[in-house]
C-alpha positions in Angstrom: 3.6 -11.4 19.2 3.2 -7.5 20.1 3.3 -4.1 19.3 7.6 -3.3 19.2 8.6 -1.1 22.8 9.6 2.8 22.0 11.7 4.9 23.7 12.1 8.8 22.7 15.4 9.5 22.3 16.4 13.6 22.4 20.2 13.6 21.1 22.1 16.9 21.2 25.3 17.0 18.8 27.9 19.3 17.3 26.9 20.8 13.7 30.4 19.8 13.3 29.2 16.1 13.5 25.9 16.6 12.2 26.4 15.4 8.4 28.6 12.2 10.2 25.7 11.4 12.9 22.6 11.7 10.4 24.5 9.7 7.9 25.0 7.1 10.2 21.3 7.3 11.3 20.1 7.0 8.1 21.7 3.9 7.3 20.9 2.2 10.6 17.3 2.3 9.5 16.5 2.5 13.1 14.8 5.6 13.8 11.7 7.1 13.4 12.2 11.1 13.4 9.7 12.6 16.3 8.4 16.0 14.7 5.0 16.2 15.9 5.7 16.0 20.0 8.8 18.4 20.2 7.5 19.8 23.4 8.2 17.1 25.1 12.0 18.3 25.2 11.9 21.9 25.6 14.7 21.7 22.6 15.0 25.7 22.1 16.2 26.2 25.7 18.2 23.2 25.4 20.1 24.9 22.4 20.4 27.7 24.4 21.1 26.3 27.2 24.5 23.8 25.5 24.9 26.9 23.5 26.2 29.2 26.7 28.8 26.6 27.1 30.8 26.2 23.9 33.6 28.3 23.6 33.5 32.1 23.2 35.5 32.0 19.7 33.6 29.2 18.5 31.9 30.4 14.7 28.6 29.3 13.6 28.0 27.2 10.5 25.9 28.7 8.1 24.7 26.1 4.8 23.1 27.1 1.9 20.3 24.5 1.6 18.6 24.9 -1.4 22.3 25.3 -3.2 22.8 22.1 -1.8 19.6 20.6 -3.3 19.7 22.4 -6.5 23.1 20.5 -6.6 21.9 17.3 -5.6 19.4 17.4 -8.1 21.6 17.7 -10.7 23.9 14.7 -9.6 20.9 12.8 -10.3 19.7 14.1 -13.4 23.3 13.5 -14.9 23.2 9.8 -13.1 19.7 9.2 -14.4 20.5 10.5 -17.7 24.1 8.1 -17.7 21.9 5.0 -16.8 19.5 6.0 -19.2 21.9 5.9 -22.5 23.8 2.3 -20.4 20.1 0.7 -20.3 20.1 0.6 -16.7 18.1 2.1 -13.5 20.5 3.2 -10.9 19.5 1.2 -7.9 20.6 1.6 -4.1 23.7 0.1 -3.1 24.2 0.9 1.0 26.7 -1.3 1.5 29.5 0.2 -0.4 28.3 3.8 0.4 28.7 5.7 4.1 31.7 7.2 5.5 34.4 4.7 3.5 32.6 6.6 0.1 32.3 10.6 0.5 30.1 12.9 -1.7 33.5 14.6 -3.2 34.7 10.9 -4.8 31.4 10.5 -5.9 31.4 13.8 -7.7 35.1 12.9 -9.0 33.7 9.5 -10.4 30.3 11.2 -12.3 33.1 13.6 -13.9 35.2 10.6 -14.6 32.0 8.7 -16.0 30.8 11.7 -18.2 34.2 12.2 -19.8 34.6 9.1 -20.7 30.8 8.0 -21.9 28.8 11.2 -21.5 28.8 12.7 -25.1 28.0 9.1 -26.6 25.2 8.6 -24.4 23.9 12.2 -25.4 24.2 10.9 -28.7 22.4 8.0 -27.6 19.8 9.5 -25.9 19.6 12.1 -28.6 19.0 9.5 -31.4 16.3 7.0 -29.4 14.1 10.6 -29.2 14.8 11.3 -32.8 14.2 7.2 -33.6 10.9 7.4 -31.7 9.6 10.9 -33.9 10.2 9.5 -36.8 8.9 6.2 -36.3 5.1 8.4 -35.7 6.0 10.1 -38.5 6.7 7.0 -40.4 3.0 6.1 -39.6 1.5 8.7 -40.4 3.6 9.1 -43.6 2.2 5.9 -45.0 -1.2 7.0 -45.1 -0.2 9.6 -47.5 -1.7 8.8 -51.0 1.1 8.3 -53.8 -0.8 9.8 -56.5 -0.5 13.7 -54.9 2.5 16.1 -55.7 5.6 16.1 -55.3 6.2 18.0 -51.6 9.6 18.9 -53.4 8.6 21.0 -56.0 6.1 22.6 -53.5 9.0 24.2 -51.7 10.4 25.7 -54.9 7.2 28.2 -55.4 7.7 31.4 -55.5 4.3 32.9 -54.6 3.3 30.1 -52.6 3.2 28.4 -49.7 1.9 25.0 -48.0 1.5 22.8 -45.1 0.7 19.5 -44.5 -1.0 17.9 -41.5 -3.9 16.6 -39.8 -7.6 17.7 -38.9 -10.3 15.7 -37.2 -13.4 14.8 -38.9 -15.5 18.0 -37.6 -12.7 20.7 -38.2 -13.0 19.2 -41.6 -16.4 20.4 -41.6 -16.4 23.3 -39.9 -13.9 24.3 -43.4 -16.4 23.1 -45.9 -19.4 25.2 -44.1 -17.1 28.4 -45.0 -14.4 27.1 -47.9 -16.1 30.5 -49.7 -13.9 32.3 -47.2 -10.7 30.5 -46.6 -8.0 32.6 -49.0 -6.2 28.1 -49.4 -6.6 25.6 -50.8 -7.7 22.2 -49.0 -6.9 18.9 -50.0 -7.3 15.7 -48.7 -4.0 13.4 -49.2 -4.4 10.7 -46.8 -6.7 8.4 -44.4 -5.2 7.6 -41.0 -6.7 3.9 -39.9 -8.5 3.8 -36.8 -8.3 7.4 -36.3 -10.8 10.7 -36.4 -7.7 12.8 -38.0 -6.7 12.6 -41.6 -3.9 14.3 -44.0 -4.5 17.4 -45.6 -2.4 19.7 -48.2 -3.2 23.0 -47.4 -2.0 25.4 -50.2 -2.3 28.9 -50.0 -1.0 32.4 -51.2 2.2 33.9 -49.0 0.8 37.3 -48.8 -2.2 35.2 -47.1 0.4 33.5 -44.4 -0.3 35.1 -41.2 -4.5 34.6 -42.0 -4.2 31.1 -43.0 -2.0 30.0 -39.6 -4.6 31.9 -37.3 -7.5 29.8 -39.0 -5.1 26.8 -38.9 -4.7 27.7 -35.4 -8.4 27.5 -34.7 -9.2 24.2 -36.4 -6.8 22.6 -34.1 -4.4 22.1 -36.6 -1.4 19.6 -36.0 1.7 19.9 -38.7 3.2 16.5 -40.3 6.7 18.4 -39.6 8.2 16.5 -42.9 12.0 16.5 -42.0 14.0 18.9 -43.9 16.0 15.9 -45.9 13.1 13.7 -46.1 11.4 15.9 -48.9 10.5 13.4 -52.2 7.5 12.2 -53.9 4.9 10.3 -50.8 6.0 7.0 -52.6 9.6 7.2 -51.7 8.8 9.0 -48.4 8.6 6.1 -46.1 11.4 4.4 -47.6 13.5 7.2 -47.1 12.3 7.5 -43.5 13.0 3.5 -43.2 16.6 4.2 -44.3 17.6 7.2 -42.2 15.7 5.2 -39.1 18.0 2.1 -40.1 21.5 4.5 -40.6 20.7 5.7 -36.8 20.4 2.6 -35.3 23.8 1.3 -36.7 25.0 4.9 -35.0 23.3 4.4 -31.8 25.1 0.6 -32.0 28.1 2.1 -32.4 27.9 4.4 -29.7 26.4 1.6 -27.4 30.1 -0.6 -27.7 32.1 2.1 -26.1 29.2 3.0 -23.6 28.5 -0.5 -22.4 32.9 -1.2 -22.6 33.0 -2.6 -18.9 29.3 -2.1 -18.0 29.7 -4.4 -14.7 32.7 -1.7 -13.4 30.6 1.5 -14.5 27.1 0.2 -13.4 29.0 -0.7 -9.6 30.3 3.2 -9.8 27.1 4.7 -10.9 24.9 2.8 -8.2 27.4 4.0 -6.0 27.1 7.9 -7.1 23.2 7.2 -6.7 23.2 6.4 -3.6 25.6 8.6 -1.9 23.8 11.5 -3.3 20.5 10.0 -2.1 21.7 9.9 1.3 22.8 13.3 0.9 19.3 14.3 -0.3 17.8 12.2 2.8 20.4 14.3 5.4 19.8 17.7 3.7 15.9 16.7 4.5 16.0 16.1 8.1 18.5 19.1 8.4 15.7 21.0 7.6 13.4 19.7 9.7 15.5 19.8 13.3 16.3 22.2 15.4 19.7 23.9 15.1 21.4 26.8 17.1 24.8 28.0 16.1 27.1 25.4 17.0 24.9 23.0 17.5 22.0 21.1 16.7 18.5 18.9 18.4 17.2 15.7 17.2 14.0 14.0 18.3 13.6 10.8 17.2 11.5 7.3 18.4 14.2 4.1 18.6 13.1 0.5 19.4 14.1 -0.1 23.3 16.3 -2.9 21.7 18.2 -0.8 19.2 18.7 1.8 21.3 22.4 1.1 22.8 23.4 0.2 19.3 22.6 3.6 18.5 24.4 5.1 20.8 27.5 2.8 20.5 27.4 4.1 16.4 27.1 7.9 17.5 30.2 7.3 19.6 32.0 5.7 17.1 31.7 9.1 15.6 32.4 11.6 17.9 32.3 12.3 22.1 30.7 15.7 21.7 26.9 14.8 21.7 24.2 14.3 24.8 22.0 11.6 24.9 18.9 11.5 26.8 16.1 9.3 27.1 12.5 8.3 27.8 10.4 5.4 27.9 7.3 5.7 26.3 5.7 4.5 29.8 7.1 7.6 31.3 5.4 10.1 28.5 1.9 11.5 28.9 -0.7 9.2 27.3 -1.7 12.0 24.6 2.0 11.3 23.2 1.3 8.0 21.4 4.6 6.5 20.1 4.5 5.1 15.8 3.7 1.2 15.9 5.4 -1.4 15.1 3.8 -4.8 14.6 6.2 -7.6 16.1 4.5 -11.2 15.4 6.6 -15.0 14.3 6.4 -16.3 11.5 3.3 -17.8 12.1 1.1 -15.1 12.1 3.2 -12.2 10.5 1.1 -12.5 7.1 -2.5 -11.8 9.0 -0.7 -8.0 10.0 -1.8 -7.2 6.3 -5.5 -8.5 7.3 -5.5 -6.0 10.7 -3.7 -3.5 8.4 -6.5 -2.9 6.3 -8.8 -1.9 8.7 -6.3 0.3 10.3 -2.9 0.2 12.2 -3.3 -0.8 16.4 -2.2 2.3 18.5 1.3 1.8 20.6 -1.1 1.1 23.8 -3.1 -1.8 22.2 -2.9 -5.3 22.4 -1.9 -6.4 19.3 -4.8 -8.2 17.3 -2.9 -10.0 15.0 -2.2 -13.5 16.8 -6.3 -13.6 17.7 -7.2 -12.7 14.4 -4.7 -15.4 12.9 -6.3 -18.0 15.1 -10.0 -17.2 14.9 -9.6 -16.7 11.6 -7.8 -20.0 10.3 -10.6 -21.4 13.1 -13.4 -19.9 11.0 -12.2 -20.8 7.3 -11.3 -24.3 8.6 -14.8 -25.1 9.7 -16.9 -23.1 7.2 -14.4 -24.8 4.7 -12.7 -28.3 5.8 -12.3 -30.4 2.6 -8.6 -32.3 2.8 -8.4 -31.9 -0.9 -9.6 -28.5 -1.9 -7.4 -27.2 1.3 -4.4 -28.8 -0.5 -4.6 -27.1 -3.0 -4.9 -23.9 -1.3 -2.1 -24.7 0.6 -0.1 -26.1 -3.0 -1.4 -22.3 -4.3 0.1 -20.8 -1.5 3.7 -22.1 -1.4 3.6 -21.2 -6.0 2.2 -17.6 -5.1 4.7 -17.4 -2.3 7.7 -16.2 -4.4 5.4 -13.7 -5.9 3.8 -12.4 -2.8 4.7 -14.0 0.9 1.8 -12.2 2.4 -0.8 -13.7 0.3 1.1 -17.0 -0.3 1.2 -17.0 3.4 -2.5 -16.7 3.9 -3.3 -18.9 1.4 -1.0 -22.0 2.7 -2.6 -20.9 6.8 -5.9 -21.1 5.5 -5.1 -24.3 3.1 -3.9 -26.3 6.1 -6.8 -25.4 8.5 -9.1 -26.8 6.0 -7.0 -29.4 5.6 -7.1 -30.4 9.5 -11.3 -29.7 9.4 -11.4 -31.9 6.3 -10.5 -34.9 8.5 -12.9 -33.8 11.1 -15.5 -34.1 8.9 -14.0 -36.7 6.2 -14.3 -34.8 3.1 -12.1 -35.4 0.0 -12.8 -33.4 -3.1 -16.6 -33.0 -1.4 -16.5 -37.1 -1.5 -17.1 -38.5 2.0 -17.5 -41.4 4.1 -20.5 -42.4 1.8 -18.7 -42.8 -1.2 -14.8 -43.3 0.3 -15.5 -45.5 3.2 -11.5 -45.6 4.0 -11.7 -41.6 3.9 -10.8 -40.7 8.1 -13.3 -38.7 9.9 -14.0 -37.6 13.2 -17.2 -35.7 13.4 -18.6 -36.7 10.1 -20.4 -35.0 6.9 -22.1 -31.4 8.6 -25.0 -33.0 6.5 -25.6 -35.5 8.5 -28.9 -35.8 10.6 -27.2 -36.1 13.8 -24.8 -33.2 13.0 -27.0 -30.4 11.6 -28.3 -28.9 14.9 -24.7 -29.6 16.4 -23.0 -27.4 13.4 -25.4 -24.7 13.8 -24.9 -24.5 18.1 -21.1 -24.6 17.7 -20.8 -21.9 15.6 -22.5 -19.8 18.0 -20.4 -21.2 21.0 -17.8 -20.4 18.6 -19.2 -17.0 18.6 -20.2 -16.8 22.0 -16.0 -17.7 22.7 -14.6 -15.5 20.6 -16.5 -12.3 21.4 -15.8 -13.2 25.4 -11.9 -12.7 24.4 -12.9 -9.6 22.2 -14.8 -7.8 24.9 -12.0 -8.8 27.4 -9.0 -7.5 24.9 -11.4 -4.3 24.5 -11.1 -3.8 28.0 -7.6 -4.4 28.7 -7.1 -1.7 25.9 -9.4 0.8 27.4 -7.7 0.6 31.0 -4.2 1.2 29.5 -4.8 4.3 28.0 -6.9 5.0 31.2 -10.7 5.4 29.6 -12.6 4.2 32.6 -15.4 5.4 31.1 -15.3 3.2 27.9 -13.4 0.4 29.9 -15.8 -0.3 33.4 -19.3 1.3 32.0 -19.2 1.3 28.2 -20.6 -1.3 26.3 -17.8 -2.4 24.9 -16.3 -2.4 29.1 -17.2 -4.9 31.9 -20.8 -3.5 32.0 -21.1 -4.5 28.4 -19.6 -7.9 28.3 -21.6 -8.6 31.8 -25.0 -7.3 29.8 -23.8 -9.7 27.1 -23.0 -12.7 28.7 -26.3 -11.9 31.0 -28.1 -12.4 27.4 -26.0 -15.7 26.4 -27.7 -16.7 30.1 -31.3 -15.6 29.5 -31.3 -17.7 25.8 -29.7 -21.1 27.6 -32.5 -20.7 30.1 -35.2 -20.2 27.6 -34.2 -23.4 26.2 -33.5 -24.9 29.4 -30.2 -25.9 29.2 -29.1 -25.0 32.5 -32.0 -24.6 34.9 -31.6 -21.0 35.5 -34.4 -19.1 36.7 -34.9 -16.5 33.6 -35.2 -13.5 35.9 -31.6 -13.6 36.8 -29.8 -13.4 33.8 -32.6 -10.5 33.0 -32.2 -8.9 36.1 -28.3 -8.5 35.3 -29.6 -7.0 31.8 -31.5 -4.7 33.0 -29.0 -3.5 35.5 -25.9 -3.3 33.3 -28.2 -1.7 31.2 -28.7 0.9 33.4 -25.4 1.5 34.1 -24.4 2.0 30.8 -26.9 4.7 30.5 -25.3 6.2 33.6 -21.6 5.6 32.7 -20.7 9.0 32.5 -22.0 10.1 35.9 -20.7 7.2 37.3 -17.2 7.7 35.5 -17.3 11.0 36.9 -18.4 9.7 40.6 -15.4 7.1 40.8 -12.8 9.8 39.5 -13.9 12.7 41.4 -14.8 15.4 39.0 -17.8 17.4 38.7 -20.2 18.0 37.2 -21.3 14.5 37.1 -22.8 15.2 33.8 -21.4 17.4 31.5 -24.1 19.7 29.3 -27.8 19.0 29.0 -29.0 16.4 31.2 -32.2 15.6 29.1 -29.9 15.4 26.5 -27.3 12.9 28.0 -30.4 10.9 28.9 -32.3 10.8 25.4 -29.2 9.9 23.8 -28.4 6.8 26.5 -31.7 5.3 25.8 -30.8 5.5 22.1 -27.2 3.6 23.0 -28.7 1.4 24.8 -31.1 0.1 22.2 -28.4 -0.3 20.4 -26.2 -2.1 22.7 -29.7 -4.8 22.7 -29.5 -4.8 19.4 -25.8 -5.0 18.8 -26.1 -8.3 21.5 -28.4 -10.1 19.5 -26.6 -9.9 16.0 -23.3 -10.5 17.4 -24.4 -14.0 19.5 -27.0 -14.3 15.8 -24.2 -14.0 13.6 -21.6 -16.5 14.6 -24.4 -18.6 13.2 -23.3 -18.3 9.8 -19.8 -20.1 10.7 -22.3 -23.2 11.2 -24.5 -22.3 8.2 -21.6 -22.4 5.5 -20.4 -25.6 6.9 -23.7 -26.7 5.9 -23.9 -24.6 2.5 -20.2 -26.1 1.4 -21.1 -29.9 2.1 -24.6 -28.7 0.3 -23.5 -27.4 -3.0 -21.0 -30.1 -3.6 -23.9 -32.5 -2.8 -25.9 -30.9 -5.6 -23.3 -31.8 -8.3 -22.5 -35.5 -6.9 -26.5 -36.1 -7.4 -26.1 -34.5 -11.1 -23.4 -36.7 -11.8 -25.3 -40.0 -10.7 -27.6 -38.7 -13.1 -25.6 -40.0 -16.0 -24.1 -43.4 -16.7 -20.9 -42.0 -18.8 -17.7 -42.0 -16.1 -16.3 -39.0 -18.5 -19.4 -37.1 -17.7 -18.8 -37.8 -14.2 -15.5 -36.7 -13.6 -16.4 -33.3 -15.6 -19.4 -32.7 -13.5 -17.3 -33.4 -10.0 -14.5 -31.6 -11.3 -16.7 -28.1 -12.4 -18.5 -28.6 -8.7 -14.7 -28.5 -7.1 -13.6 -25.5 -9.3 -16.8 -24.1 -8.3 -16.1 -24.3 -5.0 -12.6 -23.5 -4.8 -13.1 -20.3 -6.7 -16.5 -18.6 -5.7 -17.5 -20.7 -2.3 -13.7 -19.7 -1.5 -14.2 -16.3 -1.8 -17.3 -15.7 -0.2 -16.1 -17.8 2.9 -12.8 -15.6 3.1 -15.3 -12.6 2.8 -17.4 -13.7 5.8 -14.3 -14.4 8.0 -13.3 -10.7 7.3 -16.8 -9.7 7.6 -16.9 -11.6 11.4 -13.3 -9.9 12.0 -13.8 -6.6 11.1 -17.8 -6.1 12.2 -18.8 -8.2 15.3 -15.1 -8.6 16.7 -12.8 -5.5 16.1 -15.4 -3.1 16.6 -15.2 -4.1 20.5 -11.6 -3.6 21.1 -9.5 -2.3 18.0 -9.4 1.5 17.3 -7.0 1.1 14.2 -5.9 4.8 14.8 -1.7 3.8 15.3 0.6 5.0 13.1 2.8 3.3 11.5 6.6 3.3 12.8 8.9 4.8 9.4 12.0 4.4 9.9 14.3 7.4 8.0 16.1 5.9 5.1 17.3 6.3 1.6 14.4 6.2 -0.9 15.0 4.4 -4.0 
């Protein structure tokens, strides 16, 4: 339950091994290429530096890259093509691909696989296109009026010529407004349904050919494109398209048997062909992107501390002519942050999507998602506890599973936690103690006279708990990356929490819970107030740097006092808030309340169980929402403002990219 441990790992190889040692990178799925903090190795003077002792006679490589990707590229427009006409989409297959499967068989087998299916699947393909064209056409054909001329004998004039095709409804006007002009004639032969366009005939003199296009040209005009051997009266014409659609189809069948002739065999070969070329794509990418000198080449890359001796053991399986060296992320300046990695059980790994969203924890964080998991089941469970309604979350959960394990996950968390507050307060279906006297409870309904101002209290000592941990992850997380500043005298530092916890103090002795006199807990306001205002001098003071305020000091001052407003007012809506965990405790016993009265309000038992079972779909569905929308609301506002930055990124391992 934490954020995965990096090391940087610099590895300096032969270009002899390159192509073996990226392949076998690539596959492991275990590194996370370093490209922005390549200063950290001086890697040009280590080139040069390995460089001076190869051997005088050894030759550099020189390779053509974009030959090689123009290459590539068209691999996998003949694979994509070959799938295309089998009715497949070549997938990744990396277990029958790597050093036991080269690039040159995989060139040998596409050859193989286009002699002995690639004309019939450019038939194939050839014939779906020309299926799909004149199955518009067919369409539009059918719209064509019978009763107009035969398109035949229109081709047989001498002196002139015609076209047929459609305009919208305000080209059409646009020819009426000047028909005095147009050197054609314009008829209407057809109406195409749910459509602004319709068929038109336009006949016209050929001496007036190249006039009529350009006006055709203007009007936006969009040709029928009849098919040569398709020409005979409209009645006929989509019967004749029906027959020539129906004679390619018993082609394309034809052609289908000897393509899909051992599809299992040629489908394994072509996923195979995919893949090696994909990983030769993926090498040919990072090639690019590291740095090479003649003989040999530099890769940065980030490695889980736990992967990395596997790593090494798999790069001397290859060869013995590569360096290896290695640094912990402790032993990096904190500038360099290292990609995360969330690491969490089973438990809680569905809440990373939940921190996710608001961003991704940096590699010195603490890792949020465990305390948001628990405080967050915590919240749901009280704001929601109903043993019923929780099951079937929970049943929801473990059917949307399959579909999605992050939000089947969530949903089966949450389901149980109201579940476990359902028997705390003895809720069935919003039927309690009242009405099911064998119903279990601990605590009772939240309605209840002696529990109302109990609710309310605990959800702010709920509050008042969580926000104690919050402040103290927030500074943890500030001393790590060493911010003294934000971490002693912020307000989201010591300073801060002590202001805080100095206001929880002054409200429990304004209500004399604890005999407190109230000028203590102010005093300590007022002074962690102050030194909040003066954290930056202060910071300054403790570390030894000058000046002890940095610009304007009216400035600095002015726009303290604003902060520490603020901060006031940011103490009071946090403790305030937590409130609210109480208050739809209340609001879900409440609303279910309001439909049992309306179904006492009849005598008919049908009427009754419709009335309860709206009430429960009610509250499943919208009260549901809303109370997962708080929790995230409590999460994201009052709690991960005071110690998650969510500015991480994410660790990407290098891989082949279906």
């Amino acid at each position: 339950m934490a954020i995965e441990k990096m090391v940087l790992l610099n590895l300096v190889g032969s270009l002899d091994d390159e192509h073996a040692i990226l392949e076998e990178l690539v596959l492991s799925e275990n590194i996370h290429l370093n490209l922005e903090h390549n200063d950290v190795y001086d890697n040009h003077y280590m080139v040069h530096q390995y460089e001076s002792m190869m051997p005088q006679d050894a030759f550099p490589i020189i390779e053509n890259y974009a030959q090689m990707e123009a290459e590539y590229h068209g691999m996998l427009e003949a694979v994509e093509a070959i799938g295309k006409g089998m009715g497949i989409t070549p997938k990744i297959d990396k277990v029958n691909v790597g050093r036991k499967y080269l690039l040159k068989e995989a060139k040998e087998d596409l050859l193989q696989l286009k002699s002995e299916i690639g004309e019939p699947i450019t038939r194939i393909n050839e014939n779906k296109e020309l299926i799909n064209k004149l199955t518009v056409f067919r369409k539009k054909a059918a719209c064509i009026k019978s009763q107009w001329c035969n398109f035949k004998d229109l081709y047989e004039l001498n002196y002139f010529d015609f076209q047929i095709g459609m305009l919208s409804y305000d080209n059409k006007i646009q020819i009426k407004k000047n028909y005095e002009n147009i050197s054609a004639i314009v008829l209407k032969v057809g109406d195409i349904p749910d459509s602004r366009e319709d068929i038109y005939l336009i006949v016209y003199p050929k001496q007036f050919k190249d006039e009529t296009k350009r006006l055709l040209k203007s009007l936006n005009w969009v040709d029928l494109g009849i098919p040569d051997d398709l020409i005979d009266m409209p009645g006929n014409l989509v019967a004749a398209t029906d027959d020539k659609i129906d004679k390619i189809h018993k082609e394309v069948a034809e052609l289908e048997k000897i393509v899909l002739t051992n599809l299992e065999k040629k489908t394994f070969i072509l996923n195979k062909i995919y893949t090696r070329v994909k990983l030769e794509q993926k090498i040919l990418s990072i090639k690019e992107e590291i740095v090479h000198g003649n003989n040999l080449f530099v890769l940065n890359a980030w490695v889980a501390k736990k992967d990395r001796r596997r790593i090494e053991e798999k790069i001397g399986d290859i060869t013995d002519k590569f360096v290896v060296i290695v640094k912990d992320a402790s032993e990096l300046d904190k500038k360099i942050i290292p990609p995360t990695q969330l690491k969490n059980n089973c438990i809680f790994k569905p809440f990373e999507t939940i921190v996710k969203l608001y961003g991704l924890p940096s590699y010195y964080e603490i890792d949020p998602t465990p305390f948001l998991g628990i405080t967050f089941m915590l919240m749901f469970g009280i704001m929601f506890g109903d043993i019923g309604q929780g099951l079937v979350y929970f049943l929801a959960g473990v059917m949307l599973y399959k579909k999605s394990e992050v939000a089947g996950g969530v949903l089966t968390r949450l389901g149980l936690s109201s579940i476990v507050f359902g028997f705390v307060y003895g809720s069935l279906f919003g039927l309690e103690h009242e009405q099911l006297p064998w119903l279990p409870h601990i605590v009772g309904s939240p309605l209840s006279t002696v529990n109302i101002m109990p609710v309310l209290i605990a959800g702010v000592v709920f509050g008042i708990a969580v926000l104690s941990v919050s402040y103290i992850i927030g500074i943890i997380n500030a001393l790590r990356r060493g911010d003294i500043e934000a971490g002693v005298f912020g307000k989201n530092g010591i300073a801060g929490y002590i202001f805080f916890m100095g206001f929880v103090g002054t409200l429990v002795s304004l209500v004399q819970i604890i005999q407190v006199p109230i000028w203590v807990p102010l005093g300590i306001m007022v002074l962690m107030l102050g030194v909040m205002i003066l954290r930056e001098p202060l910071t300054n003071m403790v570390t030894g740097n000058r000046p002890y305020i940095h610009g304007e000091v009216s400035s600095y001052f002015i726009e303290s006092a604003f902060e520490g407003v603020e901060t006031i007012l940011g103490a009071l809506s946090n403790g305030i808030s937590f409130i609210r965990v109480g208050a739809f405790a209340l609001n879900h016993a409440g609303l279910f309340m309001a439909f049992l009265v309306m179904s006492e309000m009849t005598d008919s038992l049908l009427l009754k169980i419709i009335i309860l079972l709206l009430g429960n779909i009610l509250i499943l569905t919208l009260e549901g929402l809303v109370v997962f929308i708080q929790g995230l609301r409590l999460q994201y506002y009052e709690m991960f403002s005071k110690y998650f930055s969510g500015d991480g990124h994410a660790y990407a391992p290098i891989k082949i990219e279906q």
